[in-house]
Structure formats: structure tokens, C-alpha cells
C-alpha positions as CSV (number, residue, x, y, z in Angstrom):
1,X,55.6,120.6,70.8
2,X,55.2,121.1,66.9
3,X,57.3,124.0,65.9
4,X,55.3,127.1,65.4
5,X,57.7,129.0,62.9
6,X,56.9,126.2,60.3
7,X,53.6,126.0,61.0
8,X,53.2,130.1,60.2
9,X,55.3,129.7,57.3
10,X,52.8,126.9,55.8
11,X,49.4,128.5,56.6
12,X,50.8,131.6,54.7
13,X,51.9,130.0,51.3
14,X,48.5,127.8,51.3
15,X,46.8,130.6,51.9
16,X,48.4,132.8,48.7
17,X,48.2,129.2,46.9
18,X,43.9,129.1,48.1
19,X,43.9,132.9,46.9
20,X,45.6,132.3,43.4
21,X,43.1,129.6,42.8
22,X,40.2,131.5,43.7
23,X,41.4,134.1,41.6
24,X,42.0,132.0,38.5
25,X,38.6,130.4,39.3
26,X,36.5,133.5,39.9
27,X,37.7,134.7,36.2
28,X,37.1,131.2,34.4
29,X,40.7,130.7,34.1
30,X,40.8,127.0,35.6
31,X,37.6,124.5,35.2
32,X,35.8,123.9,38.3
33,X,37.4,120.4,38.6
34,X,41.2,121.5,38.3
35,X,39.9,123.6,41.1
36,X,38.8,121.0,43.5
37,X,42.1,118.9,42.2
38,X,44.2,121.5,43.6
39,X,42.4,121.9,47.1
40,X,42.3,118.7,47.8
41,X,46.0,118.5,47.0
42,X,46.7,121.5,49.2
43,X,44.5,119.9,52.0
44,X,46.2,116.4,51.8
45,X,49.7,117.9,51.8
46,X,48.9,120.4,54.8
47,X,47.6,116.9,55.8
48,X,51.0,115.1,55.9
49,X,52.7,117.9,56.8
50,X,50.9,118.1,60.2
51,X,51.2,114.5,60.7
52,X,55.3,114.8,60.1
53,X,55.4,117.6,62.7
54,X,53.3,115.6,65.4
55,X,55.5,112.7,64.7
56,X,58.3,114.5,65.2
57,X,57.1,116.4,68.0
58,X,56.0,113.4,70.2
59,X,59.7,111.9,69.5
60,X,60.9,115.0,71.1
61,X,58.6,114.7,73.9
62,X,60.0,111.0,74.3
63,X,63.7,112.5,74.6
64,X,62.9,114.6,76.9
65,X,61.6,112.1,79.1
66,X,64.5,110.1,79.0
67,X,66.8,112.6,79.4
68,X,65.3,113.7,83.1
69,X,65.3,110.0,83.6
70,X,69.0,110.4,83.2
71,X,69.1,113.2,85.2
72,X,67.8,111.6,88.1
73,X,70.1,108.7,87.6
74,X,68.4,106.3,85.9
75,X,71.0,105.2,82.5
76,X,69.0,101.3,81.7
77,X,67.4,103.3,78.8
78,X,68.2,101.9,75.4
79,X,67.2,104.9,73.5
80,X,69.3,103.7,70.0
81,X,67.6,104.1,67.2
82,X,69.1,103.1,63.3
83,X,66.3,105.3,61.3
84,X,67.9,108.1,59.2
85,X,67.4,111.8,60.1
86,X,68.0,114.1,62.7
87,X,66.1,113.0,65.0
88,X,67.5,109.6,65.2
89,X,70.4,111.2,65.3
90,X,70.3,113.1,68.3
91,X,68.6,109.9,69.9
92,X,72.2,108.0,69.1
93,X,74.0,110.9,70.6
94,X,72.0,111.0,73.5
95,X,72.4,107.1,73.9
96,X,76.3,107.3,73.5
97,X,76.1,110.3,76.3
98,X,74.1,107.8,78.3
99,X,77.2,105.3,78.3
100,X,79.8,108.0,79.0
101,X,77.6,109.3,81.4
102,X,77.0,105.6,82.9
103,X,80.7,104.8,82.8
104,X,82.0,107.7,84.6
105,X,79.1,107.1,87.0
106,X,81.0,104.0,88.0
107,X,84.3,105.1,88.0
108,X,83.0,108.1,91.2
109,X,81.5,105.0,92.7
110,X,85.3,103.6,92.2
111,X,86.7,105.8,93.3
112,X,84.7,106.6,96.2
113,X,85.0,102.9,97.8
114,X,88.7,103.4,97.1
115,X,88.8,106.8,99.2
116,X,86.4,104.7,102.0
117,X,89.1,101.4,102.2
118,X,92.2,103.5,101.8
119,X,90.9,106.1,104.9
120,X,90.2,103.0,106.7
121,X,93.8,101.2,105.9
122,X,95.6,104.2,107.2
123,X,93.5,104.1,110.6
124,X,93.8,101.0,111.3
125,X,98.0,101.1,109.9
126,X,98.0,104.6,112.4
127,X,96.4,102.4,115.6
128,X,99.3,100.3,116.4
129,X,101.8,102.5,117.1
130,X,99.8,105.5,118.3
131,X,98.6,102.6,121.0
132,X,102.2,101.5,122.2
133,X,102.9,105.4,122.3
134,X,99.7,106.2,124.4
135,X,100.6,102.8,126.6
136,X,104.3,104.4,127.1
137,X,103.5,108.1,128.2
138,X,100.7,107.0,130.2
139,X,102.0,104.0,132.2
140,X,105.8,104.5,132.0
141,X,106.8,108.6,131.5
142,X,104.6,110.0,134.0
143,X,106.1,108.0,136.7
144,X,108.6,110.2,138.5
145,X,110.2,107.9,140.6
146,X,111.6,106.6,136.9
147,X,115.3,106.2,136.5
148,X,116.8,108.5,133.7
149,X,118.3,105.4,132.0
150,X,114.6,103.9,132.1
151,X,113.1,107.0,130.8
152,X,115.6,107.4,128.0
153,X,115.2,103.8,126.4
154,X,111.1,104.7,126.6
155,X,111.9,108.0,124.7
156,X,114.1,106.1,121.9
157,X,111.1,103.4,121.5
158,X,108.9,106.8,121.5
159,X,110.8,108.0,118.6
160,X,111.4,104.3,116.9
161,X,107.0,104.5,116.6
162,X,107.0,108.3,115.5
163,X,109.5,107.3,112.9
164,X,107.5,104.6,112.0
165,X,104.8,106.6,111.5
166,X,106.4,108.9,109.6
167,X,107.6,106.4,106.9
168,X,103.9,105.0,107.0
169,X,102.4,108.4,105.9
170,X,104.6,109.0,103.5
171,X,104.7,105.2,101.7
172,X,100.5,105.7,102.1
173,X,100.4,108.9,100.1
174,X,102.9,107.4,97.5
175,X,101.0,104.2,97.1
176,X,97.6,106.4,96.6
177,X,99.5,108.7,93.8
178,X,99.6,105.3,92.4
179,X,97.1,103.6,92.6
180,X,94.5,106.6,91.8
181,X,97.0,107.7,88.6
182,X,97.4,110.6,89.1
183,X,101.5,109.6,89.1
184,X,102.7,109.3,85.8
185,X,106.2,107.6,85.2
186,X,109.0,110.1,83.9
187,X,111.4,107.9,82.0
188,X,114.5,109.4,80.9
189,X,118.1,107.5,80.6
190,X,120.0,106.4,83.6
191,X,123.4,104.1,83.7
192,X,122.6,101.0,85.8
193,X,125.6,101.3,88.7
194,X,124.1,105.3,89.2
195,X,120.7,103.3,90.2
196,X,121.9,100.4,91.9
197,X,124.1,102.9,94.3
198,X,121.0,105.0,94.8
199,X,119.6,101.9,95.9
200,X,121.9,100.6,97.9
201,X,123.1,103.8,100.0
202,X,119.5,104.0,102.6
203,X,120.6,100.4,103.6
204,X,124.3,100.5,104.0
205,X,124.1,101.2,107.6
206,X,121.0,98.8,108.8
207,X,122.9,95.9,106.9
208,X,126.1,96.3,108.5
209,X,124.4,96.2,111.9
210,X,122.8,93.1,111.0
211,X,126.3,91.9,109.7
212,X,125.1,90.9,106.6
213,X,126.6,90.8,102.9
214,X,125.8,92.4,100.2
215,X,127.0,91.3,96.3
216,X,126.4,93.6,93.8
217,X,126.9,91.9,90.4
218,X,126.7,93.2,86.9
219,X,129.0,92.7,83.5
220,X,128.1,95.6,81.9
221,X,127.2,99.1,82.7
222,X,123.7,99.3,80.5
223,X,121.9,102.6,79.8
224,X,118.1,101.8,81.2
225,X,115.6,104.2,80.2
226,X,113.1,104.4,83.6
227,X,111.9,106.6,86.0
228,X,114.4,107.0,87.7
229,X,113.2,108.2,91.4
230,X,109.6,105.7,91.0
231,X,112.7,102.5,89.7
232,X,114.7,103.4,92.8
233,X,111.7,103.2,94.9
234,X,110.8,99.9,93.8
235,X,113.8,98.4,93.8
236,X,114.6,99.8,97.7
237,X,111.5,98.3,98.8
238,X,112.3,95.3,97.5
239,X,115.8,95.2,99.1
240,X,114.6,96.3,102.4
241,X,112.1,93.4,101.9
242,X,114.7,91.1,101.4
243,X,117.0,92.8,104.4
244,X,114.4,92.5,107.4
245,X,113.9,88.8,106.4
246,X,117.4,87.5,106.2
247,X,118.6,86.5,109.2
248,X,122.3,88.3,111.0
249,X,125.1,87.5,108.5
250,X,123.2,86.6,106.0
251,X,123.4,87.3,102.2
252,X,122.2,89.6,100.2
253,X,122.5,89.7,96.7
254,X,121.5,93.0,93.6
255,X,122.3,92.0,90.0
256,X,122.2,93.6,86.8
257,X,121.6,91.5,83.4
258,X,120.8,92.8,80.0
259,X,119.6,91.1,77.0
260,X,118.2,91.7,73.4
261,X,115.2,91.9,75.1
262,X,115.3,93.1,78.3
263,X,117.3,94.2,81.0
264,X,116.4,92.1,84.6
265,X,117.3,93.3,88.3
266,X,117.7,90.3,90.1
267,X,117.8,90.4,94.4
268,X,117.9,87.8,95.8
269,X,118.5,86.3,100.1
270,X,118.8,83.6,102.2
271,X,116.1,84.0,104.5
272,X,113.7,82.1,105.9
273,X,111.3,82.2,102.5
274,X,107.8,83.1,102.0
275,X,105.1,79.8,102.6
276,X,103.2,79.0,99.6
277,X,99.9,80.0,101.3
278,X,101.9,83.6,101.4
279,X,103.2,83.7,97.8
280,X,100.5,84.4,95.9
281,X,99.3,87.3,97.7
282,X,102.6,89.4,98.7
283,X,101.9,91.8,96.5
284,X,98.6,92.7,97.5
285,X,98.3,95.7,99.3
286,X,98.2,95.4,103.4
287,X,99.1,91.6,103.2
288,X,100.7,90.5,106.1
289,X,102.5,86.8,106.1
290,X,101.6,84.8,109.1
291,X,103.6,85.4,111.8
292,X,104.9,88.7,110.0
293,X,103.1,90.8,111.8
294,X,105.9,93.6,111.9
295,X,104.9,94.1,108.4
296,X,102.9,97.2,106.6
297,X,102.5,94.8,103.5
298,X,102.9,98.3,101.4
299,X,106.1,98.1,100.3
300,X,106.1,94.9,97.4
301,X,102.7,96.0,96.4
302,X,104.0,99.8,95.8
303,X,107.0,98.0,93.9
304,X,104.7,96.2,91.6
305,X,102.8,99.1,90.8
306,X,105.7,100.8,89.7
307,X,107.0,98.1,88.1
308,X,103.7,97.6,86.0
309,X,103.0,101.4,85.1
310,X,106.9,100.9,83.0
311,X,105.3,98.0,81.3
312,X,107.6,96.2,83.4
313,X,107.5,92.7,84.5
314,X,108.1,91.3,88.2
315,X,107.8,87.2,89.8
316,X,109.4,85.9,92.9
317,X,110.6,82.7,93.2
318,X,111.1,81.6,97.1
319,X,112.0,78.3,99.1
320,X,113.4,77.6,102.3
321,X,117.1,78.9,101.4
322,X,116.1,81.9,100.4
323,X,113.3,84.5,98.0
324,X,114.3,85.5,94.8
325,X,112.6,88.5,92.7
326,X,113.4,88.9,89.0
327,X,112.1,92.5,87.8
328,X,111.6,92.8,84.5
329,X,112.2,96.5,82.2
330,X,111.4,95.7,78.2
331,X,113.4,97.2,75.7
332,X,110.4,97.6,73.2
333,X,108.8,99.9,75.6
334,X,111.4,102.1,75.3
């Protein structure tokens, strides 16, 4: 709509231009052609003028259009325009909105599939041993005619599954702090023996049951600057990994190493190993190995995440003797 405040504004100094002119005509102070010189200059500039404003006026019209057309959703408008003036600069503004509005579009869409698969990996993770619990009180507890030893070994393998769920829950809302980023790492300095013991301590009892040996290795006792709760995580996961798949009195093995570059956790077994066909996926969340299907497959990929928010780096190397992981911390990233 052309701006009414200008128009006003022009009608009234033409007209007190028109009324000067008729003044210096009516008393012979300007020749009748100076006088029709002038008008028609007035009436071509009042001209252009009105043609600026509609020009202007139906570009407006145009962004608005566009604009409820992004409204509603619809951001395949290519509204750029390289012309000088205002107007073309509000049209690049609103074109660069269009693109941030676009782009965080997407990412709610992201995120929403993500909410959808992560709801559903948790029901189905949830099934299993909500099942075998269900299967126990109905078929087995209820019986009276049960013998106390009977009925105590189904109450342990009740508690075994509501453990198990327990750990699930809490490794799922880890894993989504992570992988949504909301988490953010909070490095600070740490000596290398204080982690390796935190690490270490949750398995002590589980790998002397399975009479297995542990080597803890390291030359040196380097300052690492890490997260230290999110590193510990990682690293536990990754040595519970490599304790459920080493068979009884087996070897385990947690090493240190520092160079000018880096400093590397190495842990290390002699299990079974992963198959090729498993390798290349192990880190992927809810990846279960064949004939691993004891596994969450939550645990490595967590690790990794970790691992990569640091800047870190992480590869496995794995054969029939035995799976090797080499993690990675950089020293310029600190």
C-alpha cells in the first residue's frame, strides 16, 4: 500500500509550489511559457514520484506474500535480491531468516525421529526382561506347593532382571544426554593411576569370580586433562566389554602410554574376538554380534561418544586370540 504520510506531504509542497506560480504569473512576474515549464516539471516529478511509491509498494505486497508462505511452511522461496536499497535489503534478510528458519525446521524433524527410535529402543530393550519376570511370577511363584529353595533361586533371577533393568535405564538416559548434546564434557586435570583405579574398582569382584587376570601397565604417572566421570565411563564400558567376552581365567590387560602427541589407553583380552561381519558396526548403537544376544550393544557406542566429544580418538583391532581397543586423548586439544 503506498505510504500515505509521503503522499500528504507531496500534494502540499506542489500545491504552495502551483500557488507561487500562479502568483508570479497572475502579476507578470514569470512569462507564460516559464509557467507551463514549471507545471509540467511539477506534473512529471509528481509523476515519478507516484510511480517510485507503487513500485515500492507492490514489492511490499510481494514480501508479504512470501512471508505467510513461510508461515504456513513453505521455505523453496528464493526471495534474494542484489539491487541496492532498503527494500532489497529487507528481502536478503528475510531470505537469510528463510534458511535459519529452514534449518532449524530440520533439526525439530531430527530430533523428533530421534525421540520416536530412542522411545522405541527402550521398549523393545525393556521387553526382555520384563517377559522372563512376568513368565517367573506367573508360572513359578504362585505355585504353593514350591519348595523354599526353588522359590529363592526364582527370587534371585527376579532380582538379576530388575537389576538389569536398572543399569539399562540409567546407560539409556546417559547415552541420550549424549547423543542429543545436551552433555557437555568438563575437562579438568586428573593423574592417570587415580583414573585407571576408578576404573578398575566396579570389576574387581566379577573378575575374580571369573578367575581372571588383570595387568595394569603404565611407566609413568601422566597428568590427562579429561572429564574425568564421562573418561571413567568410557573406559569401564570398554573393560566390562572385554570382561564378559574373555573366557574363566583369562587375561585382561589396562595400559597407560604417553607421547609428544598423545596419551593412549590400551585394554586389551583374550577372548574369543569379534567376526569381521561384527567389527565394523560394534559401535553402533543397539548392535548385537551374532550369537551375542546377552548384549545391550549400548555400552561401546556410549564409549565412543565420549571418546569423540574430547576430540578423542578410538579403533579396535580383534582376532581370534583376543580384541584390542586403543583410545586415543590429543594433547593439542588440551
Amino acid at each position: 500500500m503506498i505510504r500515505r504520510k509521503e503522499i500528504k506531504i507531496s500534494i502540499f509542497l506542489q500545491l504552495i509550489f502551483l500557488g507561487v506560480l500562479l502568483g508570479l504569473f497572475f502579476f507578470e512576474k514569470i512569462s507564460k511559457d516559464t509557467f507551463l515549464f514549471s507545471f509540467l516539471i511539477v506534473l512529471g516529478t509528481n509523476f515519478l514520484f507516484f510511480f517510485v511509491l507503487y513500485q515500492e509498494s507492490k514489492k511490499i505486497e510481494r514480501l508479504s506474500i512470501d512471508m505467510n508462505r513461510i508461515l504456513n511452511g513453505d521455505y523453496s522461496i528464493g526471495i534474494q535480491d542484489y539491487e541496492e536499497g532498503n527494500i532489497s535489503n529487507l528481502k536478503n534478510d528475510i531470505y537469510k531468516m528463510t534458511i535459519k528458519l529452514r534449518e532449524q525446521t530440520e533439526q525439530s524433524k531430527k530430533d523428533k525421529r530421534y525421540l520416536e527410535e530412542i522411545l522405541s529402543d527402550i521398549s523393545h530393550q525393556l521387553k526382555t526382561p520384563l517377559t522372563s519376570m512376568y513368565v517367573i511370577n506367573d508360572l513359578f511363584l504362585e505355585d504353593k506347593e514350591m519348595s523354599s529353595e526353588v522359590r529363592h533361586e526364582f527370587l534371585i533371577k527376579n532380582k538379576n532382571q530388575l537389576e538389569r533393568i536398572e543399569w539399562l535405564v540409567t546407560s539409556l538416559l546417559k547415552m541420550s544426554r549424549l547423543d542429543s548434546g545436551t552433555e557437555t564434557m568438563k575437562r579438568r586435570k586428573i593423574k592417570g593411576s587415580d583414573l585407571i583405579r576408578s576404573v578398575i574398582e566396579p570389576l574387581k569382584i566379577p573378575i575374580e569370580l571369573k578367575g581372571q587376570t588383570l595387568n595394569v601397565e603404565y611407566k609413568k604417572d601422566p597428568i590427562l586433562f579429561v572429564d574425568p566421570n564421562w573418561t571413567r565411563e568410557a573406559l569401564l564400558n570398554i573393560l566390562k566389554n572385554a570382561h564378559e567376552h574373555t573366557p574363566e581365567n583369562g587375561i585382561l590387560q589396562i595400559s597407560l602410554q604417553e607421547t609428544p602427541i598423545y596419551f593412549q589407553f590400551v585394554i586389551s583380552d583374550t577372548g574369543h574376538g569379534i567376526s569381521k561381519e561384527d567389527l565394523p558396526h560394534i559401535f553402533e548403537r543397539f548392535y548385537k554380534g551374532n550369537g551375542n544376544q546377552e548384549s545391550i550393544g549400548i555400552g561401546l557406542h556410549m564409549a565412543r561418544k565420549i571418546v569423540m566429544m574430547q576430540q578423542g580418538d578410538i579403533k579396535v583391532l580383534s582376532s581370534p586370540k583376543g580384541t584390542t581397543f586403543h583410545i586415543k586423548f590429543y594433547k593439542k586439544n588440551y
